[in-house]
N, C-alpha and C positions, 0 to 999 in steps of 0.2 A: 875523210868520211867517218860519219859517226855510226859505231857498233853498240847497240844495247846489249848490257851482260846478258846472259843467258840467268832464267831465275833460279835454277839449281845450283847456282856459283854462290848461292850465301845461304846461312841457314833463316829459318824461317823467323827474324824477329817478329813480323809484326804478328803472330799468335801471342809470342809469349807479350808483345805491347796491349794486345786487345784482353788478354788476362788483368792486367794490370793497371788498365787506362781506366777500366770503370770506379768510382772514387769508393764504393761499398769495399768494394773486393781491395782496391788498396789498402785504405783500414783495416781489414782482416789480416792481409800480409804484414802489414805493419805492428798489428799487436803480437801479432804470432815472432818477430823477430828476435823476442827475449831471451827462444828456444825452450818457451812454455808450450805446453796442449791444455787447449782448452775445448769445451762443449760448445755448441752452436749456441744455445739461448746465451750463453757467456758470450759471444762474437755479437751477436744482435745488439747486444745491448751498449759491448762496447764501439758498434759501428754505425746506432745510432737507427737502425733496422729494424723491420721485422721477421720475426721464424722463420717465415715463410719464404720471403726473399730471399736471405740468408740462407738458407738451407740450395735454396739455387746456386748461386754464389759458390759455396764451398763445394758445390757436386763440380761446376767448370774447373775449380781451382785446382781439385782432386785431376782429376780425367785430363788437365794440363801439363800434369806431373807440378806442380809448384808446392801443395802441399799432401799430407799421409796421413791419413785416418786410423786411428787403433781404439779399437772395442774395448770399453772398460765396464763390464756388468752388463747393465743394459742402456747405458751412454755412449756415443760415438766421440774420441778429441780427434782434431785437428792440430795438425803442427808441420812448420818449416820442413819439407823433403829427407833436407841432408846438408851439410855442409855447402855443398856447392852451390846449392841454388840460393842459400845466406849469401853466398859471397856475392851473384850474381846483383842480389835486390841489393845489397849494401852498395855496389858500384851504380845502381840505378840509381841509386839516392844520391849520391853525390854528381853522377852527372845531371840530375831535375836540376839540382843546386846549382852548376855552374852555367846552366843552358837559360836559367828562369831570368827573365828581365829584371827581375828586384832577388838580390837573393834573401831567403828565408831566415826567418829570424827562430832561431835553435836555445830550445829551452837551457838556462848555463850547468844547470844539473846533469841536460841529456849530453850535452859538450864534455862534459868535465869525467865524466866515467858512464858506461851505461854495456851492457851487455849486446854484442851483437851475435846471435844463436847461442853458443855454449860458449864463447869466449870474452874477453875483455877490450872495450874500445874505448874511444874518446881520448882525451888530453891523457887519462892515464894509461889506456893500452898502448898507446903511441908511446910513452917514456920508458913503458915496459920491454915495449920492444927495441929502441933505442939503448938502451942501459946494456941487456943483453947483448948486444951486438959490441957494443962499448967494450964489453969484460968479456970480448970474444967466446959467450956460452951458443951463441947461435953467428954464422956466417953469411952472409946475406952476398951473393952472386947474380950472373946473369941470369942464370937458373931459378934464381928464388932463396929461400933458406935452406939451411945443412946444420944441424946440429954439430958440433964439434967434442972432442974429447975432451976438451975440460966441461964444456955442459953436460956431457955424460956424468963428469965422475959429481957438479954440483947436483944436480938431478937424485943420483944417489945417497948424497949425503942427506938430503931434503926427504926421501925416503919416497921418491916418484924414478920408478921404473917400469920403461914403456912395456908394453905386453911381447912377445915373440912374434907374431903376426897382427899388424895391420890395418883394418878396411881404411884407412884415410893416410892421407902424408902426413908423418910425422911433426915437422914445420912448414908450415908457409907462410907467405904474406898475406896478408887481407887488406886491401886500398882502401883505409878510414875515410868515412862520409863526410865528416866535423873537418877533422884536421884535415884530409890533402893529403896525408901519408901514412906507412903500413903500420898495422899493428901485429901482433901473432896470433896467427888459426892452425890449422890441423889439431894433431894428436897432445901438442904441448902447449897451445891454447887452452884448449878444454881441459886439460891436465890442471894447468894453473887456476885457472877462473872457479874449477872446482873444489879446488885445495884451500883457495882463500875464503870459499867461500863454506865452507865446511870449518874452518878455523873463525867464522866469522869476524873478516875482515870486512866485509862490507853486508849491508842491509838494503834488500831492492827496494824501490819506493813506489810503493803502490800505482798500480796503471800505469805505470813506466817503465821504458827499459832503463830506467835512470838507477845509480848506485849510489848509496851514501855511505862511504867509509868510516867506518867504526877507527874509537882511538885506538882498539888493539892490531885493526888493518893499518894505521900510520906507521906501528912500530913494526907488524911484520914487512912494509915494505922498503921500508928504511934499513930492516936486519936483512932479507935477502937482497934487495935489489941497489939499496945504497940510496932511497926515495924520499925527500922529505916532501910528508905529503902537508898541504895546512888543512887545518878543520875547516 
């Protein structure tokens, strides 16, 4: 005998799919994944829109929970929730990829390094996070990641100490959309992606979440992580 699940046994995807199925509001989500805020007439334009639409748009996306509005003067930005809802879209994007009859053809810039929210992905957030696990600074378990003691004492020597409390897990995984495997998010994601990018190790490339590695980003990741990176 066949029993239909009852519908409170899952949560409710298809909101957050009817969020995200419209191709406007996708391009939104998708410029915003850089872990930039930007203004509406900036989203319009890069989604191809008008104001007026758009401003529709971004009120569902808000009131969805997907994205967070904050007042700057007398401009409203838009930008990615939080962490998790990154991670979420970044897994949506690789399963479109694996589900689509043809799979997508990925720009080799966006493949090769590009920013997913405040942290590092593509071929190179993948070796970053490989390499670490290699020189046992991060543990990778059933559980997910763990910092370890020796990443602690590298950490410090690099002069990156995490704060006393909090709001995010200090490591995780993040399921790479390009590659098919994790890179590192939480609190030493953004830690990193920050640091290199303050030391300018890479230079974003315009309308993309794409990264182009500077020759002094070759040497820093060669000097901490052991990475020859080519131009």
């Amino acid at each position: 005998m066949h029993v239909m699940a009852r519908a409170n046994e899952f949560p409710n995807i298809a909101r957050v799919g009817a969020l995200v199925g419209n191709p406007v509001r996708a391009l939104i989500v998708g410029a915003l994944m850089d872990g930039s805020e930007r203004p509406a007439g900036e989203l319009a334009l890069l989604a191809g829109s008008t104001p007026q639409a758009v401003s529709t748009h971004l009120a569902n996306l808000v009131d969805g929970g997907l994205l967070a509005v904050r007042p700057r003067g007398r401009h409203r930005y838009y930008g990615i929730r939080d962490e998790q809802i990154a991670a979420a879209i970044e897994t949506l994007s690789l399963a479109a990829d694996l589900t689509a009859v043809k799979s997508s053809r990925v720009d080799p810039g966006l493949k090769q390094a590009r920013r997913c929210y405040d942290h590092l992905a593509g071929n190179l957030g993948v070796a970053i996070c490989d390499r670490l696990i290699a020189d046992n600074r991060i543990v990778a378990g059933d559980d997910g990641y763990a910092l370890s003691l020796q990443g602690s004492d590298w950490l410090r020597e690099i002069g990156m100490v995490p704060p006393d409390k909090l709001r995010r897990p200090l490591v995780r995984p993040c399921l790479d959309w390009t590659e098919r495997r994790p890179h590192v998010a939480g609190w030493l994601g953004a830690a990193l992606c920050a640091n290199l990018e303050a030391e300018s190790a890479f230079r974003r490339v315009p309308d993309s979440r794409a990264l182009h590695i500077t020759t002094k980003g070759r040497r820093l990741l060669r000097e901490r992580f052991g990475l020859d990176w080519a131009a």
